[in-house]
C-alpha positions in Angstrom: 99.6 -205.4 155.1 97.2 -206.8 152.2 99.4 -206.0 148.5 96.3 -206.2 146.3 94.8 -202.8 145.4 91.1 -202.9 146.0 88.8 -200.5 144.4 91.7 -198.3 143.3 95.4 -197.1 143.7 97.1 -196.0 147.1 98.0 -192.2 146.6 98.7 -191.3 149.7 102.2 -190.2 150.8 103.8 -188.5 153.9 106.4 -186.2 154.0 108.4 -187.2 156.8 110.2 -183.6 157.4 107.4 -181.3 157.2 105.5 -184.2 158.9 102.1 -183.8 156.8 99.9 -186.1 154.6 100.6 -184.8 150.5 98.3 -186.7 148.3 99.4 -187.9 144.9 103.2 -186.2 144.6 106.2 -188.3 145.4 108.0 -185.0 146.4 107.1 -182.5 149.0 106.1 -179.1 147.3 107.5 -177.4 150.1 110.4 -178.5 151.6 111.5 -180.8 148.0 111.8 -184.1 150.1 111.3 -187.5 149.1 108.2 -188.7 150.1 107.0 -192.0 151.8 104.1 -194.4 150.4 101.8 -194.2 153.9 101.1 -198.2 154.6 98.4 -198.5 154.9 94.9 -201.1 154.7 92.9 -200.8 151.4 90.1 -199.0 150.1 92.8 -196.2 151.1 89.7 -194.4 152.7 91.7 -191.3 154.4 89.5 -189.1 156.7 90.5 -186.0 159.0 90.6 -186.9 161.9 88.4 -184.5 163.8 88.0 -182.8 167.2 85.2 -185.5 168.4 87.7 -188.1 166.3 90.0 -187.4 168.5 88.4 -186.8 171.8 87.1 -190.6 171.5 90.4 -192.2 171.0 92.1 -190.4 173.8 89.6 -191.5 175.9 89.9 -195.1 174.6 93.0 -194.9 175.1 93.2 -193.5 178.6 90.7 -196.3 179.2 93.3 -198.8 178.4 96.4 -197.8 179.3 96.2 -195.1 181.8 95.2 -191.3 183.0 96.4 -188.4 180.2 98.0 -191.3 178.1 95.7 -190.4 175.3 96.9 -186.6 175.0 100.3 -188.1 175.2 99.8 -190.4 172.5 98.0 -188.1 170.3 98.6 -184.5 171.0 97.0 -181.6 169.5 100.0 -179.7 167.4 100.2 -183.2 164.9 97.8 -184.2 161.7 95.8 -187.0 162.2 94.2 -189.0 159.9 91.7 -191.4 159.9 91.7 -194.8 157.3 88.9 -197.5 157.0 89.8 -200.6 157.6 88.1 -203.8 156.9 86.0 -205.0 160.3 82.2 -206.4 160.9 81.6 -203.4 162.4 83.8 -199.9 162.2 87.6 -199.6 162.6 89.9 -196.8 162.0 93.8 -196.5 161.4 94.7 -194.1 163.5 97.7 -192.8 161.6 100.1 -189.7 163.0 103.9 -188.6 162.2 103.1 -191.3 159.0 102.7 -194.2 161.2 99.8 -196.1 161.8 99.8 -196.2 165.3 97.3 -198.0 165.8 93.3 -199.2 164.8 90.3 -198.2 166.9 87.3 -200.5 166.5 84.0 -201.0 167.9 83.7 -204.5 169.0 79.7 -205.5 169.2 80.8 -208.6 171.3 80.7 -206.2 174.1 79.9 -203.0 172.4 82.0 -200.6 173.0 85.5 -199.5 171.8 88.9 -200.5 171.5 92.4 -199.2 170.9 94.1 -202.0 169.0 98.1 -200.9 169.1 100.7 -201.6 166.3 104.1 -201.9 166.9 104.9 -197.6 166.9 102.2 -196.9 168.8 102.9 -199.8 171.1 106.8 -198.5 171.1 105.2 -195.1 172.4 103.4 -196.4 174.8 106.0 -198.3 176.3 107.3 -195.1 177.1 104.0 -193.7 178.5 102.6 -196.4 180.2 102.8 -198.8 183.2 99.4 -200.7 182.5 99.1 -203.6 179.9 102.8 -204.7 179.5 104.0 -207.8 179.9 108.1 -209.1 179.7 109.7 -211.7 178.3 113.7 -213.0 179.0 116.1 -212.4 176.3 116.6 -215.7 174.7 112.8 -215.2 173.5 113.0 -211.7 172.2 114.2 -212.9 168.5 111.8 -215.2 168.4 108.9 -212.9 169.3 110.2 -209.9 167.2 109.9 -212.6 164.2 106.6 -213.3 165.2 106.5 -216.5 167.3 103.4 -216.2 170.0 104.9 -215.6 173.8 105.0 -218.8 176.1 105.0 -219.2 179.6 108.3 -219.9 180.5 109.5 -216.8 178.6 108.0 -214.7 181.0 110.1 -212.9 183.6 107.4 -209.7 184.8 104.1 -208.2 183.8 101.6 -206.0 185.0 99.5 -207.0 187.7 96.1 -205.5 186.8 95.5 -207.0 183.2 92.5 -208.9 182.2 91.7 -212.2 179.9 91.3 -211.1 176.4 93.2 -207.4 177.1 95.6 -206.2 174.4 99.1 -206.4 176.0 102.4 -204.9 174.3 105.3 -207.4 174.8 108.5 -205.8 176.2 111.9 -207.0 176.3 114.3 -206.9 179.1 115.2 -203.5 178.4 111.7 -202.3 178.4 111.4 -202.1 174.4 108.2 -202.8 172.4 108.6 -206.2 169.9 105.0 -207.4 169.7 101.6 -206.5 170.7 98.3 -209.4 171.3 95.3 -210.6 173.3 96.2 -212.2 177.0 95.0 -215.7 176.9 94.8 -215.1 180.6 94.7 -212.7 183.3 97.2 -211.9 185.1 95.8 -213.1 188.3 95.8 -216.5 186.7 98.7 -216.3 184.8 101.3 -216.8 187.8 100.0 -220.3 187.9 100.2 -221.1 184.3 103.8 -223.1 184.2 103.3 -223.7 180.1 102.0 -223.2 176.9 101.2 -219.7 174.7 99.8 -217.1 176.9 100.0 -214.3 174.0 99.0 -214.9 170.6 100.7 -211.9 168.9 100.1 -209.9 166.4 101.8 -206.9 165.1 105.9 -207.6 165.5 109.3 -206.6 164.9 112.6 -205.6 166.0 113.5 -203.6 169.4 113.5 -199.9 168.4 113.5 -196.7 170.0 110.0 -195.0 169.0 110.3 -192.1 165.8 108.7 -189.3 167.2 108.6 -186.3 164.7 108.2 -182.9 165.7 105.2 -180.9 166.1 103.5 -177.6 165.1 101.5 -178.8 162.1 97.7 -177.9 161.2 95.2 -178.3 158.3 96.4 -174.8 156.6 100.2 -176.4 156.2 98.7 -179.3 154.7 96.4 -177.4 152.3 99.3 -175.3 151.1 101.4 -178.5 150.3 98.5 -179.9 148.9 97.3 -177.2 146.6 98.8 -177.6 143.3 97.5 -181.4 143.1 93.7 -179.8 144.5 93.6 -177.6 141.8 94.9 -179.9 139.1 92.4 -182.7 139.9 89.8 -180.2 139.9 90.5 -178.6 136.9 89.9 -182.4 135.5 87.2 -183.2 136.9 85.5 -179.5 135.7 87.0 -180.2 132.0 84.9 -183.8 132.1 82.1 -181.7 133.3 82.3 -179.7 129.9 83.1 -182.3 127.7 80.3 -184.3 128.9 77.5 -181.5 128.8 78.7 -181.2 125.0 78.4 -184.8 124.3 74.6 -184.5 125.6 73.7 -181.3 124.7 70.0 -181.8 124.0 69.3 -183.2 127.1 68.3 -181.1 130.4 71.0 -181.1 133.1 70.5 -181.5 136.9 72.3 -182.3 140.6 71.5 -185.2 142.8 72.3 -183.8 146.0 72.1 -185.8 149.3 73.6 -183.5 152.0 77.1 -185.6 152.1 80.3 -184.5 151.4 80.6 -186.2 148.1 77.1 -184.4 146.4 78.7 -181.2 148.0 81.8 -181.3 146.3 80.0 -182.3 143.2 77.9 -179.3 143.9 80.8 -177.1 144.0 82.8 -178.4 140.7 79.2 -178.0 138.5 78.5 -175.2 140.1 82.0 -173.4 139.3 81.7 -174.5 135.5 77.9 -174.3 134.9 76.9 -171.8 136.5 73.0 -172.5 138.6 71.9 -175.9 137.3 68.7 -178.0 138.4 69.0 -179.5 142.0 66.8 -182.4 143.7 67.1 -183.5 146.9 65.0 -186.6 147.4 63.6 -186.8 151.6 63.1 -190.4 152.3 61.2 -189.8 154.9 64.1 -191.6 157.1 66.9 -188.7 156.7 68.9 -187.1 159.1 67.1 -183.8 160.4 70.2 -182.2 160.4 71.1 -183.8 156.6 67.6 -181.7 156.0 68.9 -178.6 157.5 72.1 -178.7 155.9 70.9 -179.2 152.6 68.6 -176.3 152.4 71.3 -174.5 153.8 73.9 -175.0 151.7 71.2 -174.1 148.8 70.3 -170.8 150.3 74.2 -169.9 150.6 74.9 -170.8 147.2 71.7 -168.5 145.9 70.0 -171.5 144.3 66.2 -171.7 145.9 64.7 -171.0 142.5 66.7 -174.3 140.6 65.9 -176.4 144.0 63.7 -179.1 144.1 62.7 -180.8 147.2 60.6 -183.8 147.3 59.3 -186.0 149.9 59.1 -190.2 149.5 55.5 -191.1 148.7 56.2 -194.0 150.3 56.5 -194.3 154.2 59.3 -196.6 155.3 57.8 -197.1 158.2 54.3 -198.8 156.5 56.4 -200.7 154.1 58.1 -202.8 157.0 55.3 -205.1 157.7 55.9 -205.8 153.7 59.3 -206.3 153.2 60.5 -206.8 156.7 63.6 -205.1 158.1 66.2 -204.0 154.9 69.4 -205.7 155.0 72.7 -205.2 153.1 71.4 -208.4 150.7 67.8 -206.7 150.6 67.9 -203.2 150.0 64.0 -203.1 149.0 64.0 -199.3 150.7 66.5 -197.9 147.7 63.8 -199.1 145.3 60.8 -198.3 147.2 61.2 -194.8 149.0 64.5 -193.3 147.1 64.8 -194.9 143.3 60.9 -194.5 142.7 61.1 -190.9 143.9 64.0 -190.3 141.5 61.5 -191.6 138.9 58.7 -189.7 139.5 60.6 -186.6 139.5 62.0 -187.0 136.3 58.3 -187.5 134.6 57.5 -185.1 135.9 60.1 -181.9 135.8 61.4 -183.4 132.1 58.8 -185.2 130.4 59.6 -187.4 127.5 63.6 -186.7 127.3 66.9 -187.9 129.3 68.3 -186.5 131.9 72.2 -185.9 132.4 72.4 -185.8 136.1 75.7 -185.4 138.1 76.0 -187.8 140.9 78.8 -187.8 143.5 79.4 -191.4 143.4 83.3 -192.6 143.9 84.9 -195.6 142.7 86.3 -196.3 146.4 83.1 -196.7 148.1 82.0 -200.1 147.3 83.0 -203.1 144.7 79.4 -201.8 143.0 80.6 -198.1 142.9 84.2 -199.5 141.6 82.6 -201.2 138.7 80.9 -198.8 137.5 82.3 -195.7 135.0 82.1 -192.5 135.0 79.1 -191.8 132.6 76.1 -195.2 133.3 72.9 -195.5 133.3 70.7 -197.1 135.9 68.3 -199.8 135.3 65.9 -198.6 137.7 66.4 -195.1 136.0 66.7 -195.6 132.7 66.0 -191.8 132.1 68.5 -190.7 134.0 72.4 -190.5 132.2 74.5 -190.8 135.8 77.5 -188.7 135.6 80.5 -188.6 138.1 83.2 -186.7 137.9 85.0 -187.3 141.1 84.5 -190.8 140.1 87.9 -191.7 140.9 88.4 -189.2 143.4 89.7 -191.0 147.2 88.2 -189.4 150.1 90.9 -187.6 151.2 90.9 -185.3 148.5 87.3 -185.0 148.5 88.4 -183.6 152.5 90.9 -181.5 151.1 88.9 -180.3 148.2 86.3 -178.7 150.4 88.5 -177.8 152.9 90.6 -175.3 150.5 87.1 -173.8 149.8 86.4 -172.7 153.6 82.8 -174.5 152.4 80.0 -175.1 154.9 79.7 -179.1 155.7 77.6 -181.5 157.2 77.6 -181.1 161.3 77.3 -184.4 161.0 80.6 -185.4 160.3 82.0 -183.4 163.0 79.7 -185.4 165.7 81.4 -189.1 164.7 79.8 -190.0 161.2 81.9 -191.0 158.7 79.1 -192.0 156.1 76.1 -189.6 155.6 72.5 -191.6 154.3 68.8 -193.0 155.7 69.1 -193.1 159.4 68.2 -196.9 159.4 70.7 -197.7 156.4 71.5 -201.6 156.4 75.0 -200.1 155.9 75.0 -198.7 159.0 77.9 -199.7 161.5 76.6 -200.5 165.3 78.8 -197.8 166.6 76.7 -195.0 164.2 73.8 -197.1 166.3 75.7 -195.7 169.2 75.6 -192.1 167.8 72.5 -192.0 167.2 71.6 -193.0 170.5 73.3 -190.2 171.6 71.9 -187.7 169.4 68.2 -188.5 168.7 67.1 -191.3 171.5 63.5 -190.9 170.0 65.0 -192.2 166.2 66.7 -195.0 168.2 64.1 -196.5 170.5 62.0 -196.3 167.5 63.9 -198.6 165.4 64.9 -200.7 168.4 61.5 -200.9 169.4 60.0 -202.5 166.1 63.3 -204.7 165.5 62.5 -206.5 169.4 59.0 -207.0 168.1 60.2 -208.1 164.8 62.7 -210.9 166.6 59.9 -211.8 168.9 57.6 -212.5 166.2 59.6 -214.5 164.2 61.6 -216.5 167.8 65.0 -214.8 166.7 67.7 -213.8 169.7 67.0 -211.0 172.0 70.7 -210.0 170.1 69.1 -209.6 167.0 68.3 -206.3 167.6 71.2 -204.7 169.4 74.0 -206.5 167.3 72.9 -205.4 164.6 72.0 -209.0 162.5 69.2 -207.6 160.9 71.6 -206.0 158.5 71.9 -209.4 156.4 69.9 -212.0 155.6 72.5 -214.5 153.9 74.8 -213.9 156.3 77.8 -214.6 153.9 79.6 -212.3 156.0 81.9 -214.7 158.0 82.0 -211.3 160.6 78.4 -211.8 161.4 78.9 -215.4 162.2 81.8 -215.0 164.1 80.3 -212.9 166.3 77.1 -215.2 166.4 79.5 -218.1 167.6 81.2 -215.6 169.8 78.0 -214.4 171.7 76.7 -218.5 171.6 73.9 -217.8 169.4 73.0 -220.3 167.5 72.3 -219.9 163.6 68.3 -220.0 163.3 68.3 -217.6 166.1 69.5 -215.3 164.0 68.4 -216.5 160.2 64.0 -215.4 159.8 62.1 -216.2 157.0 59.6 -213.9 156.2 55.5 -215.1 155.6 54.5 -214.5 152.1 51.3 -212.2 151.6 50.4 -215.3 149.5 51.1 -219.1 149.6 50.3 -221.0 146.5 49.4 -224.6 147.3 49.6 -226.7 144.0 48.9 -230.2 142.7 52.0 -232.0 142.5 53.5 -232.5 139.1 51.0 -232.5 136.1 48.4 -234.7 135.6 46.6 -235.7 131.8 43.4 -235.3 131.7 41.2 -237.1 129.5 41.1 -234.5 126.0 45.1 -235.3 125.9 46.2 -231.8 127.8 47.3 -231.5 131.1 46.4 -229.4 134.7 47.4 -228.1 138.0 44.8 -227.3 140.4 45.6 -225.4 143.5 44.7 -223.0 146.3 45.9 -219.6 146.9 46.3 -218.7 150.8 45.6 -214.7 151.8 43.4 -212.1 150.5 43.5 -211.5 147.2 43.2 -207.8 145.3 40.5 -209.7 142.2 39.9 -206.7 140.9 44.2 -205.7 140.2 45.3 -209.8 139.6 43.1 -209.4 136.5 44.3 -205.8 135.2 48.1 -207.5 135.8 47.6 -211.2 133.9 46.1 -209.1 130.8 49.6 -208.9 130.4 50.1 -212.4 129.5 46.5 -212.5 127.0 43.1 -212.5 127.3 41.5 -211.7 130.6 37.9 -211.7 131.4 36.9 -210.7 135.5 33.3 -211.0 136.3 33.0 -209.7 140.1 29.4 -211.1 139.9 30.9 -214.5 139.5 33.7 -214.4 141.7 36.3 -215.4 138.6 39.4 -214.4 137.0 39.9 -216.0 133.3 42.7 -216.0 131.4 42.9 -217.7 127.8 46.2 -217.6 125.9 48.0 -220.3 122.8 47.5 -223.5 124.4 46.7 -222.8 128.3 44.3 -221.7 130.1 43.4 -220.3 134.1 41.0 -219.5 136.3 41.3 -218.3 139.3 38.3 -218.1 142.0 37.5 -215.6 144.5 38.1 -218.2 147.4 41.5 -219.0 146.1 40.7 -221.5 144.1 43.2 -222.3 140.9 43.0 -223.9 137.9 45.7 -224.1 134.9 45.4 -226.3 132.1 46.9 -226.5 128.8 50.0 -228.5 126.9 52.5 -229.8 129.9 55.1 -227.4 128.2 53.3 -224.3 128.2 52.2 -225.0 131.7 56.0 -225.6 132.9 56.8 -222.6 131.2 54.3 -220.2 132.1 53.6 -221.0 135.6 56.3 -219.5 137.7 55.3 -216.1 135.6 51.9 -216.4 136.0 52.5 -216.7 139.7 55.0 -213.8 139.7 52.3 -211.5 137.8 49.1 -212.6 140.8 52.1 -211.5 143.6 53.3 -208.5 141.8 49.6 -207.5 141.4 48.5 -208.2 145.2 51.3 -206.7 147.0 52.0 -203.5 144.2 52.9 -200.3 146.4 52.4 -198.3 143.7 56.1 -197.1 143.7 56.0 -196.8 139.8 59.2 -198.0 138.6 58.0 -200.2 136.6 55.8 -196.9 134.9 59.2 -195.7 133.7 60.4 -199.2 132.9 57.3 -199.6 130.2 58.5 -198.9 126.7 55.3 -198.2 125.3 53.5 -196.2 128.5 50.6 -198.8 129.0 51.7 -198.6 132.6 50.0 -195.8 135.5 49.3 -195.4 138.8 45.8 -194.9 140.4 44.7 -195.4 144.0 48.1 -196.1 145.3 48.4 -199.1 142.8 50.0 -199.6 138.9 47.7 -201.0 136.6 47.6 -201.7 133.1 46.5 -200.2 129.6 44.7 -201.9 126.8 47.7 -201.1 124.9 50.3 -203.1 126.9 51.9 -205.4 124.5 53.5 -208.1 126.7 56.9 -207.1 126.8 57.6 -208.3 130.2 59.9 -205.2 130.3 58.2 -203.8 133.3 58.5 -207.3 135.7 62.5 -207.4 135.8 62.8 -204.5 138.2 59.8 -204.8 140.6 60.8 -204.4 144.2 57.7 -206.8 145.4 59.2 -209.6 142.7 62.8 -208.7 143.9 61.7 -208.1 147.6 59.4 -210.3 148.6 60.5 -213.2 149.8 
């Protein structure tokens, strides 16, 4: 069990007498007991586990080990809970009577699911099962229990029907549970294996008898344990609501709400110490219909139509694909394009010329980024907006337990299998939410499946491409990805693309004097090229002339200068160190200018509004001074490969 706290403290504890989760407390408010420190995996992600939770890993695990072993394992009177563990794809802690019993994950090697046992669970099962067992003699038990992998001639029995690769539990002569791990054979083949490992084990320990705790437990006992910890973290989080709405008093006040169950309890906390605030939900164009429904509503409930503001991205995801190519967890381009440009607009346009403090349901336990960040930020994409979070350092579990104490409506969503509410083709998104989606909107997932085949066929990537999901990084620094790569015997550049640029710049090689004592590059620039925009964009730099009669783009500034012609051609001279210096930016400034969406960041970016958008594109004032400010954040510069 990893020691290191990652992204925050474990402050989850069980009380083993009253046999519920009690977050926080190191005593039981109802019974006075001592309470036990749950082990569990970091981020400490706790989830309810709920009815379709649960119908999934009974049927997983009646898969595995037998008929109604599932219900057995995991009855209906008991609290489960759910944690996140770290996986290339999602698993799951199944935890119950404060003991993990074991992890569900979704394996994409052969897609589908898989009940991984620890040692309690496995000591249940024992119990429970006659499928997946195998027996060792007694002079190996110690040996096992201490972690030692099981060898052939330690075997004395085993079950008959197991498979290569199947999860076994590892029994001793007396039919106790000492180690779990993956049969190196089956057991068709293994009565002919004489020596050598034929387990490599993984969880171990000592026989013992399996601590079953009693029954008779729901989510109303746990509330009630619960409460006074509920109400004393939200009476924190609603005093740093006030505090912080009187440090910015002059500035307008507003929600980002995104139809999960962190923005709703966010919702609720303003809500109960504000009063009716400003609310935006920005539509991406690639949200859940049911996220839609939800979120209008959960406004109508509350009474707030008239602070509500719903807008719808500009920008189709679906005609920036061709651009950008398929968004990965290393390339988010879609934040920037159809969500963080929304933002902007908004802003301009419902608070002109002033901040805005807007509350955010962002938590600290969500990602290294979220972690990093504090509790009052600013964005650079957003630099109008003053982010606020005050369940900033809020785990999910009380985020659960908050909203379930307020008998609030939530998300269907979660109750179908998500664990994560976002944009339907999120990068994030694990292969078994691929799976749910499937299930629940075939049309959304033949879609996406249809354009990624195409996509891998275009650039001579694996037919796996697609349906394993390795279009969700680029890099691939995730050693997950390539294991399963190596697994499925795919090699690396049939999984690695490189996209075309819109533009290829083809230059002279070095520098070369000329004979008045200065130096040029001469070049050719490959694609079609927007004349008209690549001059509005380099008047940035100086001096631009554009004479469409003429076919040329001149630019003049201290000690260099370029032309560019309308069939491509380029010319830079100048001094050798202006040229080495300006170059790269003068080529940023002609891509930026060609390929502009028109998403207007960079409009809120500009410190001196010599930025604006016309005919789907941003072009540039007379008044723009050169700043640069408005390049650093461009989602074509950032994007674009």
């Amino acid at each position: 069990m990893p020691s290191k706290v990652f992204l925050g403290p474990n402050l989850n504890f069980w009380c083993n007498n009253c046999n519920i989760p009690i977050f926080e407390l190191k005593k039981c408010p109802l019974c006075q007991s001592k309470l036990k420190k749950l082990e569990i995996t970091p981020p400490f992600e706790l989830t309810p586990a709920f009815e379709k939770d649960l119908h999934l890993i009974r049927k997983i695990i009646d898969q595995q080990y037998g008929k109604n072993i599932g219900t057995r394992l995991i009855p209906s009177n008991k609290i489960v809970l759910l944690n996140k563990a770290p996986y290339y794809d999602r698993m799951d802690e199944v935890i119950l009577d404060g003991f993990v019993l074991g992890n569900i994950r979704f394996n994409p090697s052969v897609m589908r699911w898989e009940f991984i046992p620890k040692i309690e669970g496995a000591r249940r099962l024992a119990q429970m099962s006659s499928q997946k067992w195998l027996q060792v003699d007694e002079g190996a038990v110690n040996y096992i229990a201490k972690g030692a992998n099981v060898l052939a001639p330690g075997v004395i029995e085993y079950d008959s029907s197991f498979k290569e690769g199947d999860l076994l539990i590892i029994l001793t002569p007396k039919r106790q549970a000492i180690a779990t791990g993956p049969a190196k054979y089956s057991a068709k083949d293994l009565k002919h294996v004489q020596r050598g490992m034929v387990v490599k084990t993984k969880d171990h320990d000592f026989p013992k008898d399996p601590l079953i705790r009693k029954g008779g437990q729901d989510w109303n006992l746990v509330l009630e344990a619960n409460k006074q910890v509920i109400e004393r973290r939200a009476r924190k989080a609603k005093n740093f609501i006030r505090k912080t709405v009187e440090k910015f008093k002059d500035y307008p006040i507003a929600i980002s709400f995104s139809g999960g169950k962190d923005s709703l309890c966010l919702l609720l906390l303003v809500k109960e110490v504000l009063g009716p605030v400003d609310i935006f939900f920005i539509d991406t164009g690639i949200e859940f219909e049911e996220t839609v429904n939800f979120t209008k509503e959960i406004i109508k409930e509350f009474k707030l139509e008239d602070r509500f503001f719903y807008k719808k991205s500009r920008e189709s995801f679906w005609d920036n694909l061709d651009k950008f190519g398929p968004p990965s967890k290393d390339y988010r381009w879609c934040c920037k394009v159809i969500k963080l440009a929304n933002i902007t607009e908004h802003l301009n346009q419902q608070y002109p010329n002033t901040k805005v403090v807007t509350f955010i349901g962002s938590r600290q336990y969500e990602s290294i980024t979220r972690h990093q960040e504090k509790k009052i930020w600013t964005n650079t994409f957003l630099p109008q907006q003053i982010g606020v979070s005050p369940i900033h350092d809020w785990p999910s579990l009380l985020v659960w337990l908050y909203l379930l104490s307020k008998h609030v409506k939530i998300n269907p969503l979660y109750f179908e299998g998500y664990k994560r509410i976002g944009c339907i083709y999120c990068p994030a998104t694990k292969l078994s939410e691929l799976q749910l989606l499937k299930e629940l909107h075939p049309e959304l997932y033949n879609r996406w499946m249809e354009f990624l085949k195409n996509w891998a066929k275009k650039y001579h990537l694996s037919p796996l491409w697609a349906e394993r999901g390795f279009w969700r990084s680029r890099k691939f620094k995730e050693r997950g990805q390539l294991k399963l790569a190596t697994e499925l015997g795919i090699p690396s550049e049939k999984i690695i693309w490189q996209k075309d640029e819109k533009l290829k710049f083809h230059l002279a090689q070095g520098t070369n004097p000329c004979q008045n004592g200065s130096f040029s590059i001469e070049g050719h620039i490959e694609g079609y090229l927007h004349f008209e925009n690549i001059a509005n964009h380099l008047r940035i730099l100086g001096k631009t002339k554009y004479s469409p009669e003429l076919g040329i783009i001149s630019l003049r500034i201290t000690d260099l200068s370029l032309n560019i012609f309308s069939d491509g051609t380029m010319t830079v001279r100048g001094k050798k160190e202006c040229i080495e210096r300006d170059l790269q930016l003068i080529i940023s400034l002609i891509k930026r200018a060609n390929e502009c969406i028109g998403c207007g960041i960079c409009i809120s970016l500009c410190p001196h509004n010599a930025l604006f958008r016309k005919d789907q594109r941003v072009w540039v004032r007379k008044n723009c001074t050169g700043c640069m400010e408005c390049l650093k954040k461009c989602p074509v510069l950032k994007y674009s490969e």
